[in-house]
PyMOL Python script that loads the backbone (N, CA, C, O; Angstrom):
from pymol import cmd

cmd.read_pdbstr("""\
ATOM      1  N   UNK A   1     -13.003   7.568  -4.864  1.00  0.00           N
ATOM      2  CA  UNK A   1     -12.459   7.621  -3.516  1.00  0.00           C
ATOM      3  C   UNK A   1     -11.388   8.703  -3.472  1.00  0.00           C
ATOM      4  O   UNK A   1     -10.536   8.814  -4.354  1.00  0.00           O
ATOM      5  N   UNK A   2     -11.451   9.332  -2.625  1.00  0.00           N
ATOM      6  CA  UNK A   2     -10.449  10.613  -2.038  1.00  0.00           C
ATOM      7  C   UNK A   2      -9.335   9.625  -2.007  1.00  0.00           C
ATOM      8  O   UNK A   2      -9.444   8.399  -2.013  1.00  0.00           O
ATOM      9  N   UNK A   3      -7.981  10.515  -1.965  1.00  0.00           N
ATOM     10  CA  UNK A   3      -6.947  10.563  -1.424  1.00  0.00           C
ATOM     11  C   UNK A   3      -6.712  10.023  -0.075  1.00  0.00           C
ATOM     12  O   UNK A   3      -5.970   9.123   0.317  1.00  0.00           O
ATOM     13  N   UNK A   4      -7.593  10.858   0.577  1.00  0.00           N
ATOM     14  CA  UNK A   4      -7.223  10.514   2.310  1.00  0.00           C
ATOM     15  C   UNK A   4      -8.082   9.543   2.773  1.00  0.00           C
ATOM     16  O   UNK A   4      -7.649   8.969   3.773  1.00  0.00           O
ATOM     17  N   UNK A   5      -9.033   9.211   2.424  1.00  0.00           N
ATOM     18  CA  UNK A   5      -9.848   7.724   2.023  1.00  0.00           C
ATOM     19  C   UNK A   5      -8.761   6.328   1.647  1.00  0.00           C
ATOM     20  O   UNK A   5      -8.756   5.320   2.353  1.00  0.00           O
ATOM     21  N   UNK A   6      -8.082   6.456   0.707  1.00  0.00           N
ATOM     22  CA  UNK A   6      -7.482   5.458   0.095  1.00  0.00           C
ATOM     23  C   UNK A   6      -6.633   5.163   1.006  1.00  0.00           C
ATOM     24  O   UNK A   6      -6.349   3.988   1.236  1.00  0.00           O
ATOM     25  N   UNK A   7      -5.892   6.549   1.917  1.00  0.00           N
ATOM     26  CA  UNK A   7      -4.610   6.311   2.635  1.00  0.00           C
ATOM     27  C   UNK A   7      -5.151   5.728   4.008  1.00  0.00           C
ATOM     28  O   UNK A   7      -4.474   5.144   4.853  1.00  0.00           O
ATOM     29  N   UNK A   8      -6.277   5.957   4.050  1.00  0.00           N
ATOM     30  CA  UNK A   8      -6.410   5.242   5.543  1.00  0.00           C
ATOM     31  C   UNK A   8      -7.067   3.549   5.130  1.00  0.00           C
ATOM     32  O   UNK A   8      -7.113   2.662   5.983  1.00  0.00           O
ATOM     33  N   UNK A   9      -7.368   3.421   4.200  1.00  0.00           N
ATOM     34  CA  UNK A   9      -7.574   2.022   3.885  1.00  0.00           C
ATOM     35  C   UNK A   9      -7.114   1.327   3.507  1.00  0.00           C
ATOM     36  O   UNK A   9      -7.573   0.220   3.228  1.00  0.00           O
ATOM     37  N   UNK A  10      -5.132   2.029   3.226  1.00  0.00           N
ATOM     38  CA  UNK A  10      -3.901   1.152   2.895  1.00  0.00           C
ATOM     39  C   UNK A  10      -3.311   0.878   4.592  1.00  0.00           C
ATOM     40  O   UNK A  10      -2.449   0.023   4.796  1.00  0.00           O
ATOM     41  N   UNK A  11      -3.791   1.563   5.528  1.00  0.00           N
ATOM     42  CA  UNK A  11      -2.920   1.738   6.547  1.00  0.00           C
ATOM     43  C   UNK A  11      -3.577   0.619   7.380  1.00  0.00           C
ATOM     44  O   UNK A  11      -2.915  -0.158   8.068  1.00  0.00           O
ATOM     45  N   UNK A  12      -5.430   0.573   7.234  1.00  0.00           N
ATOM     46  CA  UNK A  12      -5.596  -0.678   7.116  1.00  0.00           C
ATOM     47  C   UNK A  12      -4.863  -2.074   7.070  1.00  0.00           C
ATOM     48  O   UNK A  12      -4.680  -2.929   7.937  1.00  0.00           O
ATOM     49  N   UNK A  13      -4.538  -1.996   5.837  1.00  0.00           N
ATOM     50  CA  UNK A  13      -4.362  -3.335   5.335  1.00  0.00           C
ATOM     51  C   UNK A  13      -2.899  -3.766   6.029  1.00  0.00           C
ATOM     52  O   UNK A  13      -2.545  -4.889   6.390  1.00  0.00           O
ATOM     53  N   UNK A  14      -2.110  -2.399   6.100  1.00  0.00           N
ATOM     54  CA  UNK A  14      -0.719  -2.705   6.310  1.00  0.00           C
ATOM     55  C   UNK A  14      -0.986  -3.091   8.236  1.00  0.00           C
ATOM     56  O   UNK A  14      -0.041  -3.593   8.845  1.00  0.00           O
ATOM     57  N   UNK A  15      -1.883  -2.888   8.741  1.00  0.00           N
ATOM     58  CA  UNK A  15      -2.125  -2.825   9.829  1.00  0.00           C
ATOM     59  C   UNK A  15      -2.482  -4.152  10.096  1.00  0.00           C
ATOM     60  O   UNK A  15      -2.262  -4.424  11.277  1.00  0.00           O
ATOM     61  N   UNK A  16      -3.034  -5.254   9.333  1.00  0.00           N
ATOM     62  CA  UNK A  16      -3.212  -6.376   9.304  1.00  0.00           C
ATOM     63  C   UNK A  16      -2.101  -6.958   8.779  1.00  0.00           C
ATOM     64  O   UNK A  16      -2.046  -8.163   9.021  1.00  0.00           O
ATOM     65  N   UNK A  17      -1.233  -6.537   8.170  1.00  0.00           N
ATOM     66  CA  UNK A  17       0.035  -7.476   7.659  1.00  0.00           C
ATOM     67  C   UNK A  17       0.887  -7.105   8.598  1.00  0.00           C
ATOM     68  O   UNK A  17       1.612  -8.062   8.867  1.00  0.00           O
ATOM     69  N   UNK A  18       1.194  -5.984   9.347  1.00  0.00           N
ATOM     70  CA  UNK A  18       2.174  -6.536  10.418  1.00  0.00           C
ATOM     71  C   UNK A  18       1.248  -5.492  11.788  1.00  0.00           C
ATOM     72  O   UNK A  18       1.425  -4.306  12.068  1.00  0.00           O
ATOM     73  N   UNK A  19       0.511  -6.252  12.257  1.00  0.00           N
ATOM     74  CA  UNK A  19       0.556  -5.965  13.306  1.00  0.00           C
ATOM     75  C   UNK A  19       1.032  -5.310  14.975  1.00  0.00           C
ATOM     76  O   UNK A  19       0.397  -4.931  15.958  1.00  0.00           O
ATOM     77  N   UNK A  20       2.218  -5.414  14.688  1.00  0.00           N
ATOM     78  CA  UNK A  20       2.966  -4.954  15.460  1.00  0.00           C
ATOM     79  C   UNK A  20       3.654  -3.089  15.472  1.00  0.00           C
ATOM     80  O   UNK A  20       4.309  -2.432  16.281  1.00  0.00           O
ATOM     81  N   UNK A  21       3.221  -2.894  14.485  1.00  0.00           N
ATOM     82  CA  UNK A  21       3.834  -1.600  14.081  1.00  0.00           C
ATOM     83  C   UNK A  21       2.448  -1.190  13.938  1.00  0.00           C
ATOM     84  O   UNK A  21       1.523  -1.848  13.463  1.00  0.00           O
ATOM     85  N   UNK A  22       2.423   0.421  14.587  1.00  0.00           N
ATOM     86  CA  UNK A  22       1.464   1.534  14.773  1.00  0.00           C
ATOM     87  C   UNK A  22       1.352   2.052  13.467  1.00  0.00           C
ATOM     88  O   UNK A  22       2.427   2.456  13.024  1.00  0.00           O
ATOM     89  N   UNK A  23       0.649   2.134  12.920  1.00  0.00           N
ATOM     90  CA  UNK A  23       0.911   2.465  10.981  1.00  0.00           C
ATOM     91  C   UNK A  23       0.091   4.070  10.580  1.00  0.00           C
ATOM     92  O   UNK A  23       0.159   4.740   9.550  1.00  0.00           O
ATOM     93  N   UNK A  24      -0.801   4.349  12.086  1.00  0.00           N
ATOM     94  CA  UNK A  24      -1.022   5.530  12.211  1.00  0.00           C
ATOM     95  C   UNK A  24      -0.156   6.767  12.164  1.00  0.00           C
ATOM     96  O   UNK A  24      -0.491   7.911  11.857  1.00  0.00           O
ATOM     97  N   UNK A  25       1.311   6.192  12.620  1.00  0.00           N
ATOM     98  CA  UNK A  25       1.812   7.594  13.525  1.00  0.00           C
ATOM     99  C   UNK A  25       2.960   7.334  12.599  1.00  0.00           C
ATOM    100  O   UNK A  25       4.061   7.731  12.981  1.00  0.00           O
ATOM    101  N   UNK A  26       2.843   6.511  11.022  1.00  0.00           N
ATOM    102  CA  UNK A  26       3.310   6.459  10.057  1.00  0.00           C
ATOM    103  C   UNK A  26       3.347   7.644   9.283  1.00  0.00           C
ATOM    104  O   UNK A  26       2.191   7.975   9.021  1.00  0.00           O
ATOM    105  N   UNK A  27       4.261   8.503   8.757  1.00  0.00           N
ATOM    106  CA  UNK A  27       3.980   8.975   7.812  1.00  0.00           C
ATOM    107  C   UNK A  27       3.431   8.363   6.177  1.00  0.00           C
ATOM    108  O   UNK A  27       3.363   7.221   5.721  1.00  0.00           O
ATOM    109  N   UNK A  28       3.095   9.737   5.590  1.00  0.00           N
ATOM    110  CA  UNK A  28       2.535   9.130   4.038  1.00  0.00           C
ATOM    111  C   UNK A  28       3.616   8.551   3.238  1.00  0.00           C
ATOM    112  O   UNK A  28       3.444   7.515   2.596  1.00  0.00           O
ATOM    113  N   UNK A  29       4.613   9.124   3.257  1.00  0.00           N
ATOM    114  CA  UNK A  29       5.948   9.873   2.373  1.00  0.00           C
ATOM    115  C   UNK A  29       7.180   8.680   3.267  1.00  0.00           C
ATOM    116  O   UNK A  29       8.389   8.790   3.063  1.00  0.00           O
ATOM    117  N   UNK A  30       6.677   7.743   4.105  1.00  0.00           N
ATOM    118  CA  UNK A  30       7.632   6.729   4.878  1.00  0.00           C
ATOM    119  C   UNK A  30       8.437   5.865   3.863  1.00  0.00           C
ATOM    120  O   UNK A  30       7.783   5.473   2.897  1.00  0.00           O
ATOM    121  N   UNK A  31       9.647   5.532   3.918  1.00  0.00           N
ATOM    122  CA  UNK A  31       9.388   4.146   2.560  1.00  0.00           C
ATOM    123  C   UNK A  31       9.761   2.825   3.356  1.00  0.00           C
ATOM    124  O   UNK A  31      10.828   2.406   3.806  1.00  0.00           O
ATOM    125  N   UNK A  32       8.186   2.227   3.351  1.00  0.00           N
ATOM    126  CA  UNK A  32       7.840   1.218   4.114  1.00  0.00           C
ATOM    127  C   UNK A  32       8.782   0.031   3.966  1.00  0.00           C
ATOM    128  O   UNK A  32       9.201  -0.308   5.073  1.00  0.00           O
ATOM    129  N   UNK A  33       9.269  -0.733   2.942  1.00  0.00           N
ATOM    130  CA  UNK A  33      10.718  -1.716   2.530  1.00  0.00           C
ATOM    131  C   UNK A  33      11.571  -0.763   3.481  1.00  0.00           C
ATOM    132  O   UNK A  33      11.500  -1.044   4.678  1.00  0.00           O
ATOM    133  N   UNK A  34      12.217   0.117   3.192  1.00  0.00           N
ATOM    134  CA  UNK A  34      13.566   0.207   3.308  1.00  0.00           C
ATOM    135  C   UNK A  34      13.581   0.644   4.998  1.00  0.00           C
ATOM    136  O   UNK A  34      14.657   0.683   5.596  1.00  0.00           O
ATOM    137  N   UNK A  35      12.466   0.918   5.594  1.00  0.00           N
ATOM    138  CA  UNK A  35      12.657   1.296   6.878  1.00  0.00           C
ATOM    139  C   UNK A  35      12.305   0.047   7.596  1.00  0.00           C
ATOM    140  O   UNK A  35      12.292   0.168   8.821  1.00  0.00           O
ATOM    141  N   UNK A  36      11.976  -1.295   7.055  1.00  0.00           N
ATOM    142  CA  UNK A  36      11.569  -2.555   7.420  1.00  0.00           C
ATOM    143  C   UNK A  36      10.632  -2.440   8.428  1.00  0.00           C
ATOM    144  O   UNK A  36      10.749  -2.831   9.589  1.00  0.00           O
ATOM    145  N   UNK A  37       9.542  -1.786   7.828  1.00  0.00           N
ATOM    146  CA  UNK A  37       7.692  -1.401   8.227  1.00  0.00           C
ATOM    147  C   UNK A  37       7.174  -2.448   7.961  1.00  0.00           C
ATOM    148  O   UNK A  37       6.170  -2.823   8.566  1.00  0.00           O
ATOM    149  N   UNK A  38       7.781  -3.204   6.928  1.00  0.00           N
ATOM    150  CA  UNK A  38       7.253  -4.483   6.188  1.00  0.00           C
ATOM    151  C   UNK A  38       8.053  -4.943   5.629  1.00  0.00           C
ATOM    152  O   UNK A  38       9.157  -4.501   5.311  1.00  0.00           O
ATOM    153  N   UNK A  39       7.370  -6.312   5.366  1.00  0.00           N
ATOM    154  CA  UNK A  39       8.660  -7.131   4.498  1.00  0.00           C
ATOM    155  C   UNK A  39       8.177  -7.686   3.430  1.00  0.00           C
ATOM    156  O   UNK A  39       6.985  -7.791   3.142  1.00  0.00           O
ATOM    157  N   UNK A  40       9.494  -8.209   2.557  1.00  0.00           N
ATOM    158  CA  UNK A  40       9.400  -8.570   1.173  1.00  0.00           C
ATOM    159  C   UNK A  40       8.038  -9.328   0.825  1.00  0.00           C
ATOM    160  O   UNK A  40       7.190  -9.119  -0.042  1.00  0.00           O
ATOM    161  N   UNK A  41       8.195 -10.632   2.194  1.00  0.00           N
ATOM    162  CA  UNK A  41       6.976 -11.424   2.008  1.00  0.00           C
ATOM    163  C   UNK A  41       5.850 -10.754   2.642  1.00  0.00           C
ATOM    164  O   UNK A  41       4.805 -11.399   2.561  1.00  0.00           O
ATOM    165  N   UNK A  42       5.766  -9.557   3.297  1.00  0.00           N
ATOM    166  CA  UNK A  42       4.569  -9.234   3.961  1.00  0.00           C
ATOM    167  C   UNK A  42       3.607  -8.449   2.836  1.00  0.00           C
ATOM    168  O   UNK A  42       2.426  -8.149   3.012  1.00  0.00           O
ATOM    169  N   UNK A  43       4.520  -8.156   1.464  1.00  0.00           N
ATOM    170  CA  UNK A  43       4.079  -7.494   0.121  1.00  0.00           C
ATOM    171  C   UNK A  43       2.531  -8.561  -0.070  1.00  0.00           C
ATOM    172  O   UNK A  43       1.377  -8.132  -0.083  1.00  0.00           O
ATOM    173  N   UNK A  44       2.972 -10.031  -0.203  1.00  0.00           N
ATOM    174  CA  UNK A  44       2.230 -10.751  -0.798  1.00  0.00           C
ATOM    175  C   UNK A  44       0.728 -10.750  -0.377  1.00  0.00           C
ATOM    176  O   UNK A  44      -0.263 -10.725  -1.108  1.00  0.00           O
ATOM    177  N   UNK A  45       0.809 -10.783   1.003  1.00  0.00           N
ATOM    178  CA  UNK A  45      -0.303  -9.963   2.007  1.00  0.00           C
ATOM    179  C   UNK A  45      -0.827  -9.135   1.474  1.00  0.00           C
ATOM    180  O   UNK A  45      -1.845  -9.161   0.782  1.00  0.00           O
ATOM    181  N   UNK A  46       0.092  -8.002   1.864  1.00  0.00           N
ATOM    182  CA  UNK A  46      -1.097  -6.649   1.605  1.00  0.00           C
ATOM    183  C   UNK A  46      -1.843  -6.586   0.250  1.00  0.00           C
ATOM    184  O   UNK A  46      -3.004  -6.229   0.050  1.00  0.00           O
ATOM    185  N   UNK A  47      -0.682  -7.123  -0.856  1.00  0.00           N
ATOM    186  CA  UNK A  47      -1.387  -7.509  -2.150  1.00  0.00           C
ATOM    187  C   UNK A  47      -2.754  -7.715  -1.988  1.00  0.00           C
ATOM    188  O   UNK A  47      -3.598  -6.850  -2.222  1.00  0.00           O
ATOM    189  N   UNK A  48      -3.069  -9.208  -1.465  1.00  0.00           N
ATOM    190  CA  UNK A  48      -4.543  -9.901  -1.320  1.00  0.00           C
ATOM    191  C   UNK A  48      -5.330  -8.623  -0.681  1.00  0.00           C
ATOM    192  O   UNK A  48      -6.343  -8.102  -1.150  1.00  0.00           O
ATOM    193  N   UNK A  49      -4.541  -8.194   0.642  1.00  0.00           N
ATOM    194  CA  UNK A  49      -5.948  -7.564   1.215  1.00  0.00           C
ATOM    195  C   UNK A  49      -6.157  -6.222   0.235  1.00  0.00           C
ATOM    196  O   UNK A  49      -7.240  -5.643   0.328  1.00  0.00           O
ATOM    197  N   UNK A  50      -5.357  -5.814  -0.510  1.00  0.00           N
ATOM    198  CA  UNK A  50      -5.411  -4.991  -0.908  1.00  0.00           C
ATOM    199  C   UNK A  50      -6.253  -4.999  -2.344  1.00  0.00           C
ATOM    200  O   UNK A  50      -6.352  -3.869  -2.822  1.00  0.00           O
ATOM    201  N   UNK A  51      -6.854  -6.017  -3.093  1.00  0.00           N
ATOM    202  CA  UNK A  51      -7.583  -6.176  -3.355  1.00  0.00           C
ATOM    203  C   UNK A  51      -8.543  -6.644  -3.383  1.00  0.00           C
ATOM    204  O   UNK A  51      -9.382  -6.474  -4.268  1.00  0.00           O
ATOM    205  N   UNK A  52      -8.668  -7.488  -2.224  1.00  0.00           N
ATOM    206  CA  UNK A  52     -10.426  -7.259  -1.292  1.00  0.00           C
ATOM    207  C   UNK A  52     -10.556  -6.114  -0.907  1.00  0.00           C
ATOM    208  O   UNK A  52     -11.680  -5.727  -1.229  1.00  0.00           O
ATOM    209  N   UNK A  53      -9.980  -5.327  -0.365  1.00  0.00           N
ATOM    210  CA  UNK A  53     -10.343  -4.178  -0.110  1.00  0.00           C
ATOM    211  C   UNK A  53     -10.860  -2.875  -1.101  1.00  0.00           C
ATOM    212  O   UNK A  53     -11.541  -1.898  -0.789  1.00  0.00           O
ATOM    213  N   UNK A  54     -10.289  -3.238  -2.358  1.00  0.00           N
ATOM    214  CA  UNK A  54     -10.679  -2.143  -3.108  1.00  0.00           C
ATOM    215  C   UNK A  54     -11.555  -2.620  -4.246  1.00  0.00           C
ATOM    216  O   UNK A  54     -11.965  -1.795  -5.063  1.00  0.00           O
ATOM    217  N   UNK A  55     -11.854  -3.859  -4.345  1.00  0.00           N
ATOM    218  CA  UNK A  55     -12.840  -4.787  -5.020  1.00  0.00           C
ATOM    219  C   UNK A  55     -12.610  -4.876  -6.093  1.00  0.00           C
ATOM    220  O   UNK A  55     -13.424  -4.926  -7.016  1.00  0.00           O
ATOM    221  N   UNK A  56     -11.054  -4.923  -6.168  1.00  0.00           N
ATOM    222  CA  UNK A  56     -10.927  -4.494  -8.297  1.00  0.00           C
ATOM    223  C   UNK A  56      -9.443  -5.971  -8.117  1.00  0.00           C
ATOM    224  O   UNK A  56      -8.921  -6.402  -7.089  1.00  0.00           O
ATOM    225  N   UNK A  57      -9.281  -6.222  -9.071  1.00  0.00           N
ATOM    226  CA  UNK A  57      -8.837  -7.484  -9.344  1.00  0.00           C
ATOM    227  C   UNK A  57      -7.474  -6.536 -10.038  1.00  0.00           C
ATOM    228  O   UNK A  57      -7.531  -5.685 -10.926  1.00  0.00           O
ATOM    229  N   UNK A  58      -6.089  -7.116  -9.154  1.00  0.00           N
ATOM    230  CA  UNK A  58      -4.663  -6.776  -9.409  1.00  0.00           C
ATOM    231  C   UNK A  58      -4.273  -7.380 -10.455  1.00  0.00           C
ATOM    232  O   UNK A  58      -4.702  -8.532 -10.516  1.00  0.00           O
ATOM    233  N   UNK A  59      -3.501  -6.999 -11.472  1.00  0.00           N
ATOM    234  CA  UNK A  59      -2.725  -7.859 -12.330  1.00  0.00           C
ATOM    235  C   UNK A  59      -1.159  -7.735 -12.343  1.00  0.00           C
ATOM    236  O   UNK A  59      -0.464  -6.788 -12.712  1.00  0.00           O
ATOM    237  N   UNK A  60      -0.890  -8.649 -11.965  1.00  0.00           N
ATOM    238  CA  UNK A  60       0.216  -9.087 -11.072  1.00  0.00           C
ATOM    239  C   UNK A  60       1.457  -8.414 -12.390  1.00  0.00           C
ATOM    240  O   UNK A  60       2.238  -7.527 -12.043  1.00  0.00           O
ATOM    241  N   UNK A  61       1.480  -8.856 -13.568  1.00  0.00           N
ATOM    242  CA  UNK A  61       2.285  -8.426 -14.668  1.00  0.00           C
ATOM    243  C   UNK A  61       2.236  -6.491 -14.504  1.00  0.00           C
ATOM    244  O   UNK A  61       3.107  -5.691 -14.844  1.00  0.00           O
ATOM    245  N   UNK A  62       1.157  -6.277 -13.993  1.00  0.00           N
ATOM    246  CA  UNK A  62       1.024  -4.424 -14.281  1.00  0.00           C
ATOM    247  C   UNK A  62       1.612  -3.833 -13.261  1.00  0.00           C
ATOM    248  O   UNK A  62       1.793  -2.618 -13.346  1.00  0.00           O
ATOM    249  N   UNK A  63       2.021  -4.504 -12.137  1.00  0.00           N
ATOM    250  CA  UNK A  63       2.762  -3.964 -11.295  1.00  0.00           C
ATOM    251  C   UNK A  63       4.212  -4.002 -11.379  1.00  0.00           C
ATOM    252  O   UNK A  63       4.851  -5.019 -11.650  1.00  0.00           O
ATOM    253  N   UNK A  64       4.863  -2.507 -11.061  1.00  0.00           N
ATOM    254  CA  UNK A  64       6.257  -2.150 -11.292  1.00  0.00           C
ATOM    255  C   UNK A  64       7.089  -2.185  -9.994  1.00  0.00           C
ATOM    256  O   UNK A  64       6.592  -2.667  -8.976  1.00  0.00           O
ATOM    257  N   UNK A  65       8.120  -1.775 -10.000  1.00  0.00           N
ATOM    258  CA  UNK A  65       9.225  -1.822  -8.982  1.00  0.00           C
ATOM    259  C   UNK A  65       8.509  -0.326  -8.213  1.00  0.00           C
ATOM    260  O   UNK A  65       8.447   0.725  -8.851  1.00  0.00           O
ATOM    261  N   UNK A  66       8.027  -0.439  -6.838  1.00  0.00           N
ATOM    262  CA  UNK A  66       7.939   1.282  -5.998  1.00  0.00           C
ATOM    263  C   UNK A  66       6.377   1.161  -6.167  1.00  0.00           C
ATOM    264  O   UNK A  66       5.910   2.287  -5.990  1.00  0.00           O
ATOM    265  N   UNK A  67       5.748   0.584  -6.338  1.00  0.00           N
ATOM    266  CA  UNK A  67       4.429   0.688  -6.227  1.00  0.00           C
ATOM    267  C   UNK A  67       3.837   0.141  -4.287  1.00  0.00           C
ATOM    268  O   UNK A  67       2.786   0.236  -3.653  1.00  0.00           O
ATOM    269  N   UNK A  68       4.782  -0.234  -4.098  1.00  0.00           N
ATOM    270  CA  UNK A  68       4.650  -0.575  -2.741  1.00  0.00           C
ATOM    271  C   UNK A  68       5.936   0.313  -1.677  1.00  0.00           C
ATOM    272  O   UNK A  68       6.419  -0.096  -0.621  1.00  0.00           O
ATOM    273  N   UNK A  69       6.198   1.479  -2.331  1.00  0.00           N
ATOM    274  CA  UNK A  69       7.594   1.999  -1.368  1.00  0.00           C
ATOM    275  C   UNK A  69       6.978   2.972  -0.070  1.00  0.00           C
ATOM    276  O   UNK A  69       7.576   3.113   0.997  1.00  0.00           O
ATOM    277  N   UNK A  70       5.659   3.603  -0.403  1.00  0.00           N
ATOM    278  CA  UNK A  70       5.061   4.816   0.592  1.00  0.00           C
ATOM    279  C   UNK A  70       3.550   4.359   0.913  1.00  0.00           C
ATOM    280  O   UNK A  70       3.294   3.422   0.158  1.00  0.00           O
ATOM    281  N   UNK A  71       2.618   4.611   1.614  1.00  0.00           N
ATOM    282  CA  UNK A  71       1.525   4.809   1.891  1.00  0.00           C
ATOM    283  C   UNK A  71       0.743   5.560   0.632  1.00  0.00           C
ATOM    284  O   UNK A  71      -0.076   5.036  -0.124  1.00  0.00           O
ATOM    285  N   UNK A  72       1.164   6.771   0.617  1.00  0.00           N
ATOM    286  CA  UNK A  72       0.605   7.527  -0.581  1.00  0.00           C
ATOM    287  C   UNK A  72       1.021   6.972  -1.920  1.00  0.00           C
ATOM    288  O   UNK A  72       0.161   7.451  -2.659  1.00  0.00           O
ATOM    289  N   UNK A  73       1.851   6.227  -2.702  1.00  0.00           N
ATOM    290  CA  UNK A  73       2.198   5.361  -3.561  1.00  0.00           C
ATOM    291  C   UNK A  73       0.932   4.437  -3.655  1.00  0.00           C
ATOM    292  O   UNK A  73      -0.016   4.606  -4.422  1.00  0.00           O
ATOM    293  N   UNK A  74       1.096   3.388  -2.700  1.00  0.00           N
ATOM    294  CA  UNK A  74      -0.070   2.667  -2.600  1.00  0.00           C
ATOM    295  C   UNK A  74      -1.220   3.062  -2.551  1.00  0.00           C
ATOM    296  O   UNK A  74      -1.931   2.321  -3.230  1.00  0.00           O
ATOM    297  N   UNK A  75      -2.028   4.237  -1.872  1.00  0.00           N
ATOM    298  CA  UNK A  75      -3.032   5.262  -2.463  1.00  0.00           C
ATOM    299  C   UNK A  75      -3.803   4.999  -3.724  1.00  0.00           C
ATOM    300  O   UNK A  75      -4.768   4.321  -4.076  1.00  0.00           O
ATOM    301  N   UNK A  76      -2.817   5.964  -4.322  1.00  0.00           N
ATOM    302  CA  UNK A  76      -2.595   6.279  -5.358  1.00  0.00           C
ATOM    303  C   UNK A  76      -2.354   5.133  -6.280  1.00  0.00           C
ATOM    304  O   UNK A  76      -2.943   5.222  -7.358  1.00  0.00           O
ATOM    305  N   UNK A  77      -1.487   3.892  -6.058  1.00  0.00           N
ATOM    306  CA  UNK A  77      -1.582   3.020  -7.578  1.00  0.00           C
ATOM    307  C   UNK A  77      -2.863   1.878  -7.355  1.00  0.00           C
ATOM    308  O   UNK A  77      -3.333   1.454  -8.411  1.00  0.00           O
ATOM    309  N   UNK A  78      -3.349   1.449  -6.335  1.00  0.00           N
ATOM    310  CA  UNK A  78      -4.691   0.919  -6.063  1.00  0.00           C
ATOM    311  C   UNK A  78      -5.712   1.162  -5.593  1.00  0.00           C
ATOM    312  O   UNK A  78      -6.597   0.306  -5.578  1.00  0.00           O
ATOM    313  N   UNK A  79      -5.909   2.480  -5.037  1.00  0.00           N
ATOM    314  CA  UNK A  79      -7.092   3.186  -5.209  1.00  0.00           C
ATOM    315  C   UNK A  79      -7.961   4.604  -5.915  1.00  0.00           C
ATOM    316  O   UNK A  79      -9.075   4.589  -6.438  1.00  0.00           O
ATOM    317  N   UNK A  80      -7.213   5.555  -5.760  1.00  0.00           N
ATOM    318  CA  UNK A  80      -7.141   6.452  -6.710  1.00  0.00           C
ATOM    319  C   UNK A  80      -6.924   6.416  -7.833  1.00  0.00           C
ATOM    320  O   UNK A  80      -7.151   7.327  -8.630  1.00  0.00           O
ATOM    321  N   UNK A  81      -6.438   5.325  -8.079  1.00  0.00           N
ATOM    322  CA  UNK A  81      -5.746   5.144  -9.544  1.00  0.00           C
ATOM    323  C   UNK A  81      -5.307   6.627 -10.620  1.00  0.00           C
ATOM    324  O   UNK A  81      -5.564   6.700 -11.822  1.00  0.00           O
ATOM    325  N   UNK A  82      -4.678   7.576  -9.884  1.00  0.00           N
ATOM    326  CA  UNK A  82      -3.916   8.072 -10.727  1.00  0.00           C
ATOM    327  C   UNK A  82      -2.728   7.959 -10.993  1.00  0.00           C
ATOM    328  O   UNK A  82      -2.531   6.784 -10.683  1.00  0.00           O
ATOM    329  N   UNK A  83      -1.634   8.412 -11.409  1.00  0.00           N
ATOM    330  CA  UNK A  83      -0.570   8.085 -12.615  1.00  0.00           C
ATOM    331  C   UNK A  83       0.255   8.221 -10.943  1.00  0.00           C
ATOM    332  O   UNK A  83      -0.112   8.872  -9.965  1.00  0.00           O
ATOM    333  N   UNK A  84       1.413   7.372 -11.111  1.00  0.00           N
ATOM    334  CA  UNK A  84       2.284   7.513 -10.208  1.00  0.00           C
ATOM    335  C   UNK A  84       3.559   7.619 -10.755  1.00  0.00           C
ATOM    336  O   UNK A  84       3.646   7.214 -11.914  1.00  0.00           O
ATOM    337  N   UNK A  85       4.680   8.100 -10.185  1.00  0.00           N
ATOM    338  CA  UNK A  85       5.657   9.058 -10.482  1.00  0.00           C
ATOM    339  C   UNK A  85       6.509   7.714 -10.630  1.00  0.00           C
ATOM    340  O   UNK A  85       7.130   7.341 -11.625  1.00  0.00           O
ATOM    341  N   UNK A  86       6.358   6.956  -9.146  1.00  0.00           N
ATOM    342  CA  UNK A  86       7.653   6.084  -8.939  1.00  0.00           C
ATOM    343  C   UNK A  86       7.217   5.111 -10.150  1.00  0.00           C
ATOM    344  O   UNK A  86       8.105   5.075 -11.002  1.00  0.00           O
ATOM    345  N   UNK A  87       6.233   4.408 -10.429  1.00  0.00           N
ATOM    346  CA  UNK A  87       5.887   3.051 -10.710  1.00  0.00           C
ATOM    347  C   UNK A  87       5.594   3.487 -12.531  1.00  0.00           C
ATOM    348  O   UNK A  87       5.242   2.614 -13.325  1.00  0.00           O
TER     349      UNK A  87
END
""", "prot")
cmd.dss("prot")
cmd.show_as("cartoon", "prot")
cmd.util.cbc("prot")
cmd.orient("prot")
């Protein structure tokens, strides 16, 4: 899966965890926590959908602190699976 594939199928998910916020007119590079795009508990969410969505099974221990801070972060650590800077 592309890059810009992954990012529109995180924007997805985040689009189902809070509803209320336009996640389109989001930037990539946003940091979704700290601009309260989402919340602590809305993580637990996107978690699930976020692996129905990418059909690969999370392991909860392999995840680091910033793996959930940007759009492109999330990308990148559950679908692309390449190396991420923050996490």
């Amino acid at each position: 899966m592309n890059k810009l594939e992954a990012e529109k199928l995180v924007r997805q998910c985040l689009q189902r965890v809070n509803s209320s916020t336009d996640f389109n007119s989001i930037s990539n590079a946003t940091p979704l926590l700290e601009n309260r795009l989402i919340t602590s508990f809305q993580v637990l969410d996107l978690l699930l959908l976020l692996e129905q969505s990418s059909g690969n099974r999370i392991v909860i221990e392999q995840l680091t602190p910033g793996c959930f801070k940007t759009i492109s972060i999330i990308a990148n650590t559950f679908y692309t699976l390449e190396a991420c800077d923050v996490c």
